[in-house]
N, C-alpha and C positions, 0 to 999 in steps of 0.2 A: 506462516509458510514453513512447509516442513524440511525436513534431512532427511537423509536417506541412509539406512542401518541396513545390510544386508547381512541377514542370520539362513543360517541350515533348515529348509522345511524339515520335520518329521516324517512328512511326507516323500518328499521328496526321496529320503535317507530309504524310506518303507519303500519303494517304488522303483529304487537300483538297488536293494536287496536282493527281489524278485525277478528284475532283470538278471542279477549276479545267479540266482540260485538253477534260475532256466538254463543259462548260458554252461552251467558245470553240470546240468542232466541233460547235454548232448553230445554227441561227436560230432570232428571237424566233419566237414561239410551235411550237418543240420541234422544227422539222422538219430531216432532217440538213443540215448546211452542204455549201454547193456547194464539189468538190473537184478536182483536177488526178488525183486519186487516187481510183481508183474503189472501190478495196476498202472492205468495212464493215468502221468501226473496233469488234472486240470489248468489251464488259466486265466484268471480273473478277467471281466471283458472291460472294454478300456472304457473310464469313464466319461459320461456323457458330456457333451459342452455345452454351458452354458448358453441364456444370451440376455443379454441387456442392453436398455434405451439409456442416452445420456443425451444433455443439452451442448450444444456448442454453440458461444457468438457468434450474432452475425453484425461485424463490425462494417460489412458494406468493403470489404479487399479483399474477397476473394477474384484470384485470377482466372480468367475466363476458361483458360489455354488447359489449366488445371485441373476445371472438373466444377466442382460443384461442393459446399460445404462439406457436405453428409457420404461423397464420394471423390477421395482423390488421392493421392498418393500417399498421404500420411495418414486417412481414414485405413488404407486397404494395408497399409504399414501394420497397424496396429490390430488388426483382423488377423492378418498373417500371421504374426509374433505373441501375440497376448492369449489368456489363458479363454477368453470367451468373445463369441459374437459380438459385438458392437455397434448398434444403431443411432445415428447419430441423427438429433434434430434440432436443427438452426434455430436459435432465439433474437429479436433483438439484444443490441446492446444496450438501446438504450430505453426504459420501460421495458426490461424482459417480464414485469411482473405480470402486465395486460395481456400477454397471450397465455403465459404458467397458470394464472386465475383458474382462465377459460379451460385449459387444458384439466387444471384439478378439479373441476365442477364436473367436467364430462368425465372425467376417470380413465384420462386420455396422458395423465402428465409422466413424463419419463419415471425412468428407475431412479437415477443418478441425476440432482438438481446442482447444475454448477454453474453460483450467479455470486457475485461477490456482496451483494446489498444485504446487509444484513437484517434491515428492517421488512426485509422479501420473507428471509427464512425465517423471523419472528412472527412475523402475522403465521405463515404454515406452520408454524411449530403450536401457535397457541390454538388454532382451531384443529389441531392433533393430525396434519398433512404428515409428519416427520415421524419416522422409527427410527429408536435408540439404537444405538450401533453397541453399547456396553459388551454382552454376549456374545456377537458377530465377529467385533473383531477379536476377543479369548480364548475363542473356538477356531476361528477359520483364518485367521490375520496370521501373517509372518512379518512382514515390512512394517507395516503400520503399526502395528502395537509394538514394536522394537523401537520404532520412533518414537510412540509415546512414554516409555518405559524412560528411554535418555533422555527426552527433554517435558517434563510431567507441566508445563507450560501450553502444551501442545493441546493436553486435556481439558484445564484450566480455561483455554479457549472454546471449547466446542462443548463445553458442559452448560445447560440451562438448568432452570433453578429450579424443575425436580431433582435434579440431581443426576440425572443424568448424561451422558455424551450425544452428542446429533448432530454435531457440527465438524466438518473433515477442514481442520486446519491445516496450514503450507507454510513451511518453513523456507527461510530467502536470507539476502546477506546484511544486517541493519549499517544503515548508509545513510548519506548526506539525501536530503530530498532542494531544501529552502538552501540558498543562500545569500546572506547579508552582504552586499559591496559596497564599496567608497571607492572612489578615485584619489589612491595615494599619489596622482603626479600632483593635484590642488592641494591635498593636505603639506608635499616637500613645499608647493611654492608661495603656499602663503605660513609657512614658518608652524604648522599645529601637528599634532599627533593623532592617532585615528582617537574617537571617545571611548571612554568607557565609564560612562554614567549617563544617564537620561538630560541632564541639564549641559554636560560635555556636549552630547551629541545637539541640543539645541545653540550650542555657543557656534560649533562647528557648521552645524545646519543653514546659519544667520552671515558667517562670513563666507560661505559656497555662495550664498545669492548675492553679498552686495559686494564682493571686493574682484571682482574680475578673474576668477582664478585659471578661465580658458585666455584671458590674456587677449583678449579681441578691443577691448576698449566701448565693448557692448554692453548691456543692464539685460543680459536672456541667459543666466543660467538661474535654479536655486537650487536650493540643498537637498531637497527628496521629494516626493509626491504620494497625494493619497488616494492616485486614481488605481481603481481594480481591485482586488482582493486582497493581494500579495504585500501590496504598498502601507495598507490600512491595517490589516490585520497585526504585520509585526509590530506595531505598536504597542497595540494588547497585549501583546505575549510578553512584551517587556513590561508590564506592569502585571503579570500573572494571570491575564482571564487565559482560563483553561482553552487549549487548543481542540480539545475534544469533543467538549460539552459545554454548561452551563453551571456547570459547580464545582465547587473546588472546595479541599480540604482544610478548615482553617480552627485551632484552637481543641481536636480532636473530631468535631465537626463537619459536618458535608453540609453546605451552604453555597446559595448563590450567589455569583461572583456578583453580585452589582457596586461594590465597593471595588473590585478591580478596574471593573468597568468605565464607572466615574473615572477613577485615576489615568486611565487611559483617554478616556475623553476629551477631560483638564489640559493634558498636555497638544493632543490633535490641537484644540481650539489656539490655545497657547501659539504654536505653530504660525495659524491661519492669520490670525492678528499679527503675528510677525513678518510677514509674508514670506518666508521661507517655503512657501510647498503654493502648486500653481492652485490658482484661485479656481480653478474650474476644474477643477479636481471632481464634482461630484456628477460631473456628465461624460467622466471619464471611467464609465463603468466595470468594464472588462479590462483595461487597464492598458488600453494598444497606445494612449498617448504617453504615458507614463512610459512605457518602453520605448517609441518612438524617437523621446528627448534624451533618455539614455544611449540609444544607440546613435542619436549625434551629437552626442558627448555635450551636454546640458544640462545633466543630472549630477549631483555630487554623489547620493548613498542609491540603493535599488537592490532589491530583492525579488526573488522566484528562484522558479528553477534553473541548475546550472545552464552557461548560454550555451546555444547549440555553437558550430562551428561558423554559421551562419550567418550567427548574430554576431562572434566574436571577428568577425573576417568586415563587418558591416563599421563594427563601432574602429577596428584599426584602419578602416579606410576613410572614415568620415572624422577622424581625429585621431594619426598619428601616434602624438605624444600621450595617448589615454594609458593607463595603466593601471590596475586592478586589484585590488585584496579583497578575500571575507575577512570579517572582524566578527569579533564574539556581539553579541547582542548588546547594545550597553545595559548597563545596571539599575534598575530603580529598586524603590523604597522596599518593594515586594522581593528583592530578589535579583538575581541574576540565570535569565533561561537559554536553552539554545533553543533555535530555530525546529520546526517541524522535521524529521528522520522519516525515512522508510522504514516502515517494523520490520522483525525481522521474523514477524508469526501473522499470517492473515486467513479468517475463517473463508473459504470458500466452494465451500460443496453440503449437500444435506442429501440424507438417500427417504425418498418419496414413501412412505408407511405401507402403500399398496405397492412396493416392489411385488414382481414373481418371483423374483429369484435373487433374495438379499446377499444368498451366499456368494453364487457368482457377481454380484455389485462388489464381495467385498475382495475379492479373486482381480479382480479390474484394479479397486484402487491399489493394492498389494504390487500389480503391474507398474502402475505409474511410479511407486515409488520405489522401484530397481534403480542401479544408477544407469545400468546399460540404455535402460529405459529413455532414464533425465536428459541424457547424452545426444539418443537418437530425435528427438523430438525437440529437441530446445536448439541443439547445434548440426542436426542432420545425420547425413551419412557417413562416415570415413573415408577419404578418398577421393568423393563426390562433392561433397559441400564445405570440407573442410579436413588441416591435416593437423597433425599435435605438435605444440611446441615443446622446448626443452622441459617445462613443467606439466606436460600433460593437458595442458588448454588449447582446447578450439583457436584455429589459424584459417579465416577464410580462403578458399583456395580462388573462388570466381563469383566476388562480389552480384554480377549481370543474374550467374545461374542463383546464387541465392534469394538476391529480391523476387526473380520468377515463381520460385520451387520453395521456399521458406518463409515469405513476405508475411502469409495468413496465417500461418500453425503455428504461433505461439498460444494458443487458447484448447489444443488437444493436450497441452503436460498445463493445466492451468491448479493443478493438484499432484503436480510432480514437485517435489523438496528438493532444493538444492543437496545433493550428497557433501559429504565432509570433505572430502577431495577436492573439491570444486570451490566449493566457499573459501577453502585457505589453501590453493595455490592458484586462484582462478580469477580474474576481473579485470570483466568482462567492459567495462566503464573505461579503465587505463589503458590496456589490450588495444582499445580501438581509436586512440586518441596516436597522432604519430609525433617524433617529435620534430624530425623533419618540417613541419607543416605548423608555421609563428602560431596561426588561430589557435589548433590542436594542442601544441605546446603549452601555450596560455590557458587553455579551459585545465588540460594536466595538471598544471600548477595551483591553478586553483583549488580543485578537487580534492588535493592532495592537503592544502593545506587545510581547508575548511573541514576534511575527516579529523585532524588533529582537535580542531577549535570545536566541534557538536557533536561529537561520539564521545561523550563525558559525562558520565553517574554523575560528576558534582555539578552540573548545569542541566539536569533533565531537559523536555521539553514542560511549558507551564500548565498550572492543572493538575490534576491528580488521576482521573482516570483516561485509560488509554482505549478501552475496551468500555467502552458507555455501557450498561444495565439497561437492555430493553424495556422498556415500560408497556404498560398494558394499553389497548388501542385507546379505550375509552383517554388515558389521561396522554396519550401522542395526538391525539387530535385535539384536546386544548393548545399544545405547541402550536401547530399548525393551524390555529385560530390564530393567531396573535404574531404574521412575518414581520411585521413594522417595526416591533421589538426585539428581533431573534438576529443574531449575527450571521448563524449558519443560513438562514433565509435570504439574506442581503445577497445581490451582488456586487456590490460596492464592498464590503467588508464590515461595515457600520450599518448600523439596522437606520432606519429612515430618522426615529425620532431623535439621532443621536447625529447625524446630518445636519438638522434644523438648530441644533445648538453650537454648532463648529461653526457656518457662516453668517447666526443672526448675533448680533452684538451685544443686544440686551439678553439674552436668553445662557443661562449659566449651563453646565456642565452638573450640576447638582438639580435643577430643576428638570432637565432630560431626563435622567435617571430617574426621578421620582414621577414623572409622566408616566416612564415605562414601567414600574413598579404600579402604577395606579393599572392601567391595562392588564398587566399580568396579572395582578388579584381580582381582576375583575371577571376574566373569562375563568379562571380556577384556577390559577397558578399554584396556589398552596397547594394542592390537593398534589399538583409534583413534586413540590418542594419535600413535602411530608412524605409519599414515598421514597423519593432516593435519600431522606434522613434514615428513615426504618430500614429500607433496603440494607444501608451501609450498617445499621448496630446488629443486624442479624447474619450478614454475610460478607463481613469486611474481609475474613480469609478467603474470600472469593475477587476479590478483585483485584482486575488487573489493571496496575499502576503504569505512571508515567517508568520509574524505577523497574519494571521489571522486566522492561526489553532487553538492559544490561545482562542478564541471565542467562541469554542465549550466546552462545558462542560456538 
């Protein structure tokens, strides 16, 4: 996600010259100046305006009252004030790729593609849909290549493996995403400390479930769960299977994680046999029970996304005495990770190879990343939607008129950068939390502290790459042959075969893994293994690490 540099056109400078030099060969009220020089001085005719097609989601909110995606206030905003025409056409959100296809087949597909899937704009990049921006923006970029020039990150993202640029990455603020909780009022009352080692947290895990620590004189709480994503997945990440991907860097090496894997597994099962984590954990898919027992304070640890105010107003009416910290990830043998962050760099725009008029595409993006810009479309109008506080940050003036008039259009600045302004006197997270208000307060606190514990160079997130190496179709649809083994496939968080080994008792945590290893060799697993090894000795200055989000500031 980008930032926002605003430098001097040349242009610009050339264009109030010429205003200046007209304005000093007249007299006051317009008539020409008296000259030694009879000839009439010419001038230049104003140039033409562009027009260009862009995609915008259709997330299914837009307000009726409003208008229509492609026409509405901040469509006809952006008309009015930007440097060119703007036609705007609605994509799904979700499968935008099924209409884009169709769209690139017929020779019907926008100028400006902005979809954040990156596997969209690899399939179009490799069957040659995508023009190099390299040139475009050298020549005709102001904002954007000023962007790229200060954070050469920027490039690094949107660069494919000829070598060149094609991808319009956005600069944002890197933040807390996951967070780890325990209930420190059970840790003060049964006398323990929050853990901090893999074996801590199962010591901890074992007396949440049998020692009563809600104090009811019942046997219905336990220590965590592995129903959903959120639940399962942290797991892994504390024994280092990459958050990313499938490999991880180890001994110089780029290798797949199935040794982290195991070790993750090992300990699941560990768990289950213990019965520290609900036995029905694996029909709890999406993870609403796993929350469910949290929010009635029945859970000892739990992890996701921060809780909404909601959720935080749910679990202090359903138990009081509940009480809340993030904790660092504990530690295993592999290391010490933090939790999954928002990047603070993400690819999302490509410009279509059959633009008309690349120049004007590149005049639009150069718009978006004004800050006046960033401003009007992320926080509205001045006045209208909102006023500035003491630091210059957006102040809702009328919540009612914003959800009306601002609800949908965050996906018209979806390649607007945070300006530097913004980012470090602005957030937007804290801002809207009150402290007035106990739930508000508490998620504040939170927030606050869990920035301190996972915004840390010395606890990455696990894994090595952040920014995955597209692979070429032929060897992405081996993956995609093989969900049963794939983590990123699951919706439980644990691929199926690695399921079967958590609640069958005879079945080890090393024979799962060698299962899935047998499958994987089987449909051609090697054949990925062996490029993202190659990949990595030919283009390891190419990759973008867990470490190099820290870079952005």
């Amino acid at each position: 996600m980008k930032r926002k540099l605003i430098t001097l056109s040349v242009l610009a400078v050339a264009l109030a010259g010429v205003s200046l030099l007209a304005a000093c060969g007249k007299e006051e009220g317009g008539a020409p100046a008296a000259s030694g020089d009879t000839k009439v001085q010419g001038t230049a005719a104003p140039e033409k305006r562009g027009k260009i097609s862009t995609t915008i989601y259709d997330r299914g909110n837009m307000v009726p009252e409003e208008g229509t995606l492609d026409k509405n206030r901040w469509t006809d905003y952006i008309n009015k004030n930007g440097p060119v025409d703007v036609t705007f056409v609605p994509i799904p959100r979700t499968k935008p790729e099924d209409k884009l296809n169709v769209m690139f087949a017929s020779g019907e597909a926008p100028d400006l593609i902005q979809d954040y899937d990156g596997k969209n704009r690899s399939t179009w990049y490799e069957s040659k849909q995508l023009l190099p921006l390299d040139d475009l923006i050298d020549k005709y970029s102001v904002e954007y290549k000023a962007l790229l020039q200060k954070y050469p990150l920027l490039r690094k993202y949107g660069t494919r493996s000829d070598g060149k640029l094609y991808d319009i990455a956005v600069l944002a603020k890197l933040d807390v995403n996951w967070v780890y909780l325990v209930r420190t009022d059970w840790l003060k009352k049964l006398g323990l400390e929050a853990p901090k080692t893999t074996d801590e947290l199962m010591t901890v895990a074992k007396a949440f479930t049998e020692k009563d620590p809600d104090g009811n004189g019942k046997n219905d709480t336990y220590g965590l769960s592995l129903g959903g994503g959120y639940n399962n997945k942290v797991i892994d990440f504390m024994f280092g299977v990459p958050v990313f991907s499938n490999y991880t860097l180890k001994d110089g090496n780029i290798q797949y994680a199935w040794e982290n894997q195991q070790a993750g597994l090992e300990f699941k099962k560990k768990m289950f046999q213990e019965g520290v984590i609900d036995k029905d954990f694996a029909a709890d898919t999406n993870g609403d029970k796993a929350k469910r027992d949290f929010l009635n304070g029945k859970l000892g640890f739990y992890v996701g996304p921060l809780p909404s105010t909601i959720e935080m107003e749910t679990l202090m009416k359903n138990d009081p005495n509940a009480q809340l910290s993030p904790i660092l990830l504990p530690k295993s043998p592999y290391g010490q990770f933090s939790p999954p962050l928002s990047a603070p760099i993400q690819n999302a725009a490509a410009v279509n190879a059959k633009a008309k008029d690349p120049v004007s595409v590149i005049k639009y993006i150069d718009y978006l990343e004004k800050e006046s810009t960033y401003k009007a479309l992320k926080w509205g109008i001045e006045g209208e939607h909102y006023k500035l506080d003491a630091n210059g940050c957006a102040q809702t003036i009328d919540p009612d008129k914003n959800k009306k008039e601002r609800s949908y259009a965050g996906d018209y600045s979806m390649i607007s950068s945070a300006p530097a302004s913004v980012l470090q006197k602005c957030d937007s997270r804290l801002d809207t939390l009150s402290d007035s208000k106990p739930a508000e307060k508490e998620i504040k606190r939170i927030l606050t502290e869990a920035r301190k514990l996972y915004i840390a160079p010395e606890r990455p997130t696990s894994g090595y790459f952040i920014d995955v190496p597209s692979t070429p179709k032929d060897l992405d649809m081996i993956v995609q042959s093989v969900p049963n083994i794939q983590i990123a496939a699951s919706k439980i968080g644990t691929p199926d075969e690695y399921v079967k080994a958590i609640v069958t008792p005879n079945m080890t945590a090393e024979q799962a893994v060698k299962n899935a290893k047998d499958i994987w060799t089987k449909a051609g697993g090697s054949k990925v293994d062996e490029w993202f090894q190659n990949w990595y000795k030919t283009n390891k200055d190419k990759a973008i690490t867990v470490n190099d989000i820290y870079e952005v500031k």
